[in-house]
C-alpha positions in Angstrom: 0.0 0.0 0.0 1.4 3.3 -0.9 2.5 5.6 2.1 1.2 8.9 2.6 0.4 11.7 5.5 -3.0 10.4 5.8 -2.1 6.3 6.3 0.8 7.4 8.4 -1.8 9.3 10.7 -3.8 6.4 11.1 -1.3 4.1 11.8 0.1 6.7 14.4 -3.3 6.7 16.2 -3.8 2.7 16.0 -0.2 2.5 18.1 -1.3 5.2 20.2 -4.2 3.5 20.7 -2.9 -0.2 21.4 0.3 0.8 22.8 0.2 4.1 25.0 2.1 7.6 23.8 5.4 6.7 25.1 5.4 3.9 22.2 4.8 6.6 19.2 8.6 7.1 17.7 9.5 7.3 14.2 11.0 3.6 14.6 8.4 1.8 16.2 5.9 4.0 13.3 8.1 2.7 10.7 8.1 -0.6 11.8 4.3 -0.8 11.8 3.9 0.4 8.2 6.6 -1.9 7.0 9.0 0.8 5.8 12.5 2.1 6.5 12.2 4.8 8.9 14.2 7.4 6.1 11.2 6.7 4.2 9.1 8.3 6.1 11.0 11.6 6.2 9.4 12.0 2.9 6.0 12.3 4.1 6.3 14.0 8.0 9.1 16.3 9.6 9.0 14.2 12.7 7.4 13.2 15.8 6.0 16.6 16.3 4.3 16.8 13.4 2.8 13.1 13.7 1.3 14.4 17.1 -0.3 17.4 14.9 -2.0 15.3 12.5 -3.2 13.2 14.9 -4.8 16.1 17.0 -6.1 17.1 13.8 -7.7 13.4 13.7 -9.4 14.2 17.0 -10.8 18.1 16.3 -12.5 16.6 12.6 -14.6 14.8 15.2 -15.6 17.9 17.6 -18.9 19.6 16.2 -18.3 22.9 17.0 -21.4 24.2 14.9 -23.8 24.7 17.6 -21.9 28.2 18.4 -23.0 29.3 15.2 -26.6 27.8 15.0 -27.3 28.5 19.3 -31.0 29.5 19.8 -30.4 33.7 20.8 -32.6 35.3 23.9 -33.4 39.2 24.4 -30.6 39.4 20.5 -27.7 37.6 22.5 -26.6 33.9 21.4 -27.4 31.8 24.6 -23.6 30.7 24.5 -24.4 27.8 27.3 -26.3 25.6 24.9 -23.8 25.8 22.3 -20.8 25.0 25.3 -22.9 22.2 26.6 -22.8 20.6 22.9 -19.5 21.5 22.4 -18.6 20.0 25.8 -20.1 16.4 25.1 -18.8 16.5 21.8 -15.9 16.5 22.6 -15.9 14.0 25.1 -16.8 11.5 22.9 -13.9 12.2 20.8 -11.4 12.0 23.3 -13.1 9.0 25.3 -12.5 7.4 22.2 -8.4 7.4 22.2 -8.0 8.6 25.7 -3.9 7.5 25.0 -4.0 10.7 23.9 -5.1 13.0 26.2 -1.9 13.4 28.1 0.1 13.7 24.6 -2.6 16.3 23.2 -2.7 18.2 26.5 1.0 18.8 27.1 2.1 19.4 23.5 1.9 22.9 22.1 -0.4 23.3 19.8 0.5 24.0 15.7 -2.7 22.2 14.1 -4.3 24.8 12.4 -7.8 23.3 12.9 -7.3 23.3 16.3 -7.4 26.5 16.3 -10.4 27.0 13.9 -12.5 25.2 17.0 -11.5 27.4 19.5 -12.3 30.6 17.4 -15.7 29.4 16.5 -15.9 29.1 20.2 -14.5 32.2 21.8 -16.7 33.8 18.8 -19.9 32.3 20.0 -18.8 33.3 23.9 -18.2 36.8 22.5 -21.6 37.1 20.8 -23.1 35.8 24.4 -21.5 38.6 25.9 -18.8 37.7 27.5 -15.9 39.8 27.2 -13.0 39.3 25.3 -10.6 38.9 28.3 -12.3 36.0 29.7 -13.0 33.8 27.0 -10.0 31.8 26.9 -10.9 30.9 30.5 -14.0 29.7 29.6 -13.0 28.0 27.3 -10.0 26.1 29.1 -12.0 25.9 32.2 -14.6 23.6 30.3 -11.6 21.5 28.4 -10.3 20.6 31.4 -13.5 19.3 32.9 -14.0 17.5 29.6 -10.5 15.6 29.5 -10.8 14.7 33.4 -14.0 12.8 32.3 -12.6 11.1 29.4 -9.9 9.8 31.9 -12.7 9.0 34.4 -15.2 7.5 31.7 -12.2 4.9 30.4 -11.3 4.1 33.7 -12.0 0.3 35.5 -15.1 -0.9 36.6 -12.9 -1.6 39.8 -11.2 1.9 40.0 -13.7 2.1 43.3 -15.8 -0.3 44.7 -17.6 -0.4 48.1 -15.8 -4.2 48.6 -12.6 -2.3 48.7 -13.4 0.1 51.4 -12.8 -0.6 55.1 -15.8 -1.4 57.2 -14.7 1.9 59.5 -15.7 4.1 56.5 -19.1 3.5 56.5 -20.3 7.0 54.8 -18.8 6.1 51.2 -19.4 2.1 51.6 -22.9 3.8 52.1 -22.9 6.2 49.1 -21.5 3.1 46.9 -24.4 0.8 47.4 -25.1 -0.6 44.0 -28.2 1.2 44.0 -26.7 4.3 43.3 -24.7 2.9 41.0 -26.4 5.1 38.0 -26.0 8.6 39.5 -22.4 7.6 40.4 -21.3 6.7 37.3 -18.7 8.7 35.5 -21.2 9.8 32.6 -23.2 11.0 35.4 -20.7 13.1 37.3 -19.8 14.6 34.1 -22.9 15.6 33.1 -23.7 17.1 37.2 -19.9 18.8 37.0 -21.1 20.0 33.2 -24.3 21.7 34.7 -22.7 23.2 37.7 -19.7 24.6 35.5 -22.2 26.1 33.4 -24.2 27.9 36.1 -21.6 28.9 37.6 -20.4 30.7 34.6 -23.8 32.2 33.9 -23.5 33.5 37.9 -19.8 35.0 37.0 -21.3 36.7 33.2 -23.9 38.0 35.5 -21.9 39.4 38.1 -19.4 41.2 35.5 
């Protein structure tokens, strides 16, 4: 099969994927592919720029329309609606490869798409009324709720378990009973930490 940006990119993400960030090297890419690692000089400056196309991968998949298409109240975009879909969107992308997460979240960013998501957002937070100073806040404030969950959501069934708490701490042996075991999952404490993150930030918009 011929090699090009695009295969190199998905084979990139499959060893991510399988094998964790710390396995992604040219070698070790090269290897998977069935080429000489020189070869793929041809295609990709490096490392780097693997980890850019693969973010890439990850932003195609946030939908990021919603702060263009947000329902408006009183002539101002009601900028909440579109962060909540923004939010869970991209959740789902990164619960998908959540090998990535770490890599992504401490690599600065080049992709240029990247970047075309978090305009359309700070745009639609603008247009909501939120001043320009604050946005990237926001905006970071809500990514960083969203990647903790992608950890959480990926994480074992066993991570915490009533069996594995000492009988002297009754309160959370309590609070794990089984029956709760809906309103504790980790979908459900994102969607609680979502809605409290966004009324708290219609409190703080109000309060400016």
């Amino acid at each position: 099969m011929r090699l090009n940006r695009e295969r190199l990119a998905d084979a990139a993400l499959a060893l991510v994927d399988e094998e964790g960030s710390e396995a992604l090297s040219m070698r070790t890419l090269a290897a998977r592919v069935d080429r000489q690692v020189s070869s793929l000089y041809n295609h990709v400056s490096g490392r780097a720029e693997l980890i850019e196309l693969m973010r890439a991968r990850i932003v195609a998949d946030i939908d990021v329309r919603s702060f263009a298409s947000a329902p408006s109240s009183a002539g101002e975009v009601v900028w909440n609606v579109a962060l909540e879909s923004w939010a869970r969107s991209y959740l789902r992308a990164f619960a998908a490869h959540p090998n990535l997460i770490r890599l992504l979240a401490t690599t600065a960013i080049g992709d240029l798409s990247t970047y075309q998501m978090y305009d359309a957002v700070v745009a639609g937070l603008r247009r909501g009324g939120w001043p320009e100073s604050r946005t990237v806040g926001v905006m970071r404030t809500v990514e960083a709720h969203v990647l903790g969950s992608a950890l959480d959501i990926i994480a074992p069934d066993d991570l915490i378990t009533r069996d594995s708490a000492d009988e002297r701490f009754s309160e959370i042996r309590a609070a794990l009973d089984p029956r709760f075991a809906e309103s504790s999952s980790a979908v459900a404490a994102f969607e609680l930490g979502l809605r409290a993150l966004i009324a708290g930030l219609r409190q703080e918009l109000s309060d400016l």
